[in-house]
N, C-alpha and C positions, 0 to 999 in steps of 0.2 A: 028343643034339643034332640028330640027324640027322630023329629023327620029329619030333621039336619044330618046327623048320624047317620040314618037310612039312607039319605040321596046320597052320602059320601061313599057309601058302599056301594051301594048300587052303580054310581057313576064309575069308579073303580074296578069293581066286576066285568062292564060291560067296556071299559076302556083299554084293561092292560091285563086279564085275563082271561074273560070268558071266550069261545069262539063267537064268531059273529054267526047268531041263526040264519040267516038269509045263504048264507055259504055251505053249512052246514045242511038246508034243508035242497038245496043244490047238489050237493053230492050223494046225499040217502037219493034224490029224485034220479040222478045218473046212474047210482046203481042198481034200484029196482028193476030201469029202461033194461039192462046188460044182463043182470040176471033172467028176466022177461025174455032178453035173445035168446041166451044159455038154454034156460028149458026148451024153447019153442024149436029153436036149429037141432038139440040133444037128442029130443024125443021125436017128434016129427022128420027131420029134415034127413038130419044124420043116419045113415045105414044102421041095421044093425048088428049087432056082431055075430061073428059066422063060428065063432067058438062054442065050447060050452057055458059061455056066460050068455050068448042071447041077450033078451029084453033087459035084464040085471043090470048087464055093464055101464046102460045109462046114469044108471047113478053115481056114476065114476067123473060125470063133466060139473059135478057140485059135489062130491066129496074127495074128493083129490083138490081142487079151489080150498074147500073149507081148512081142512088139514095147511096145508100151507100160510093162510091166514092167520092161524094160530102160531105157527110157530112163529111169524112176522110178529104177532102181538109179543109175544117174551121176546124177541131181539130187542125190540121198542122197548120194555119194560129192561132190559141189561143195558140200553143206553143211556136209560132214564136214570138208574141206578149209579149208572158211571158218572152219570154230571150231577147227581147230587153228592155224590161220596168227594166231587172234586170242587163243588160249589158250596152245597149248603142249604141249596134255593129251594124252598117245599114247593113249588112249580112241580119239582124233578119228582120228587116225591109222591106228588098226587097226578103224574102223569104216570109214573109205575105201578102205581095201583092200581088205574083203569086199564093200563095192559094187560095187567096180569089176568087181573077180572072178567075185559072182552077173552083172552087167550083159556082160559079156562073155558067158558061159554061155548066160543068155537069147539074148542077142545071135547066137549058134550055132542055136540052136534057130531061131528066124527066118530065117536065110538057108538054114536046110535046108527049113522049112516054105516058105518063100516061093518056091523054088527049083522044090518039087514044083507047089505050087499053078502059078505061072506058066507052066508047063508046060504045064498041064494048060489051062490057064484061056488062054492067051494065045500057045501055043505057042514060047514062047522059054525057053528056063534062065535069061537076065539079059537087062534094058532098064537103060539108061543113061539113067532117067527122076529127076526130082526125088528122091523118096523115097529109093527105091535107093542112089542114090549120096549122098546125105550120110548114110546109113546107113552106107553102105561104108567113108566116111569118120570115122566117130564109132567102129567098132570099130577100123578101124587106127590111130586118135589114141589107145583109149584102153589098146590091149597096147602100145605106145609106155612108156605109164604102167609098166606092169611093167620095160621092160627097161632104165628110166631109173631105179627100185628098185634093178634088180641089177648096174646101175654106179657106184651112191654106197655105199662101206662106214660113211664114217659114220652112225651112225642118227640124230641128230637133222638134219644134214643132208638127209639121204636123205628123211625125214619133210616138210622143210620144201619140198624141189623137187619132192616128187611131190603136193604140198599145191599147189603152182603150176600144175604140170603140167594136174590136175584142173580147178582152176581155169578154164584156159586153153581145154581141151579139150572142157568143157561148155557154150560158145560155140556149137557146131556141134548141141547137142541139140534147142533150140527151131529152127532152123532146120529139122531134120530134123520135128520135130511139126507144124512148120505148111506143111510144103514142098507138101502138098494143096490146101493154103488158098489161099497166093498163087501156085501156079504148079498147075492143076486142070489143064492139058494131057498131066497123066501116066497112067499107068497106074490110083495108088492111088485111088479116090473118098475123099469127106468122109464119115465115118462118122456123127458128129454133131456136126450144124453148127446157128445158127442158127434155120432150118427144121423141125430134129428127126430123126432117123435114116431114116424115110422106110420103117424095117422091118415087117414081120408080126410080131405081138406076141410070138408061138411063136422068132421071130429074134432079136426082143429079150432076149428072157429068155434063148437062151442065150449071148448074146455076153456078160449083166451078169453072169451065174452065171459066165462064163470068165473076166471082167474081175476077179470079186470073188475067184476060186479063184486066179489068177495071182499077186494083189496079197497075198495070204494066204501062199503057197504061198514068196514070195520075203521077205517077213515072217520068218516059220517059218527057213529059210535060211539067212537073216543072223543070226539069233541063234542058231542052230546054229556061224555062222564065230566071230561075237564071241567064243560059247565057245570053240570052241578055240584061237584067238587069245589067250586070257587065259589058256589054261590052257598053252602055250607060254611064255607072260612069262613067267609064274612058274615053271613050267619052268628058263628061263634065269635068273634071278634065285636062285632055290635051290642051280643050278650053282654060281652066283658065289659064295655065299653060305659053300659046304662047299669050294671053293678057293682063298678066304683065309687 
């Protein structure tokens, strides 16, 4: 009974939920190749800047990628949100978690990169400029999201408030993407606007090559969580199953 059990999950897991690895270790491989250009065009190929940022500014063709990612992770996780609040389906559920989760992660990764750079680039560790601070504000709204998980025990409850939560908290995401746009007195510039990037084509290519390696890379990621998210259900489902 016991294997029986096991192969129905198992079979389940790898049929109607898990990603398929082969695809998955497909797109980590694409994105390593991209991000591998990113550096190699970024640092090497690409000029460097004739401003007061110099050698610094490099770190701008993966932490402007990284930043952006993150905030694509909380879109993801405000969609995931929406079709569970309209569905039901704990798919939706445990795809909003791993967003939030990678979007947090990323979200790290930028205020350390952003932290160096600024430094470097502007002499301060932190401005209390537009950007910054609804950034600031969008990572502490969305570990919020966690510790609001790990004070409801019901699970479909729990599902449903941090389905709100989300909701609620990616309010402050577009604010944060366009905080350059309507309020240009800050520190970050318009990367592209309008007008067009304004970059040396050798800049271009490796901020798209970062942008595309990023967006790959957190791709890859999340269907890494999904699996093991589904492979936990079932996990606990099989418990349940042999404790009847």
């Amino acid at each position: 009974m016991v294997q029986s059990a096991a192969t129905v999950a198992a079979g389940r897991v790898s049929d109607d939920t898990a990603p398929a690895p082969a695809t998955t270790t497909a797109i980590l491989a694409l994105a390593g190749v991209l991000l591998a250009a990113a550096l190699v065009v970024g640092f090497w190929v690409a000029p460097t800047d004739a401003s007061t940022l110099g050698f610094s500014q490099k770190i701008f063709y993966f932490h402007a990628p990284i930043a952006e990612t993150a905030l694509l992770a909380f879109g993801v996780a405000f969609v995931a949100a929406l079709l569970y609040l309209r569905r039901g389906d704990a798919r939706y559920d445990r795809l909003g978690v791993a967003s939030v989760r990678l979007g947090l992660l990323f979200s790290l990764l930028v205020m350390i990169t952003g932290v160096i750079w600024g430094r470097a680039a502007w002499g301060v560790w932190w401005a209390w400029e537009p950007r910054l601070t609804t950034f600031l504000i969008a990572c502490l709204l969305y570990s919020g999201y966690f510790v609001l998980r790990g004070a409801v025990e019901d699970e479909s409850r729990r599902a449903t408030y941090a389905a709100l939560f989300a909701v609620i908290a990616f309010v402050d995401v577009p604010i944060t993407f366009f905080a350059t746009r309507f309020l240009p007195e800050g520190l970050h510039p318009v990367v592209l606007g309008p007008a067009g990037s304004g970059m040396d084509a050798r800049d271009l290519l490796a901020f798209l090559a970062g942008m595309a390696g990023m967006t790959l890379l957190f791709v890859g990621l999340l269907r890494l969580e999904l699996g093991i998210e589904a492979l936990r259900e079932e996990l606990r489902e099989l418990k349940y199953r042999l404790g009847r």
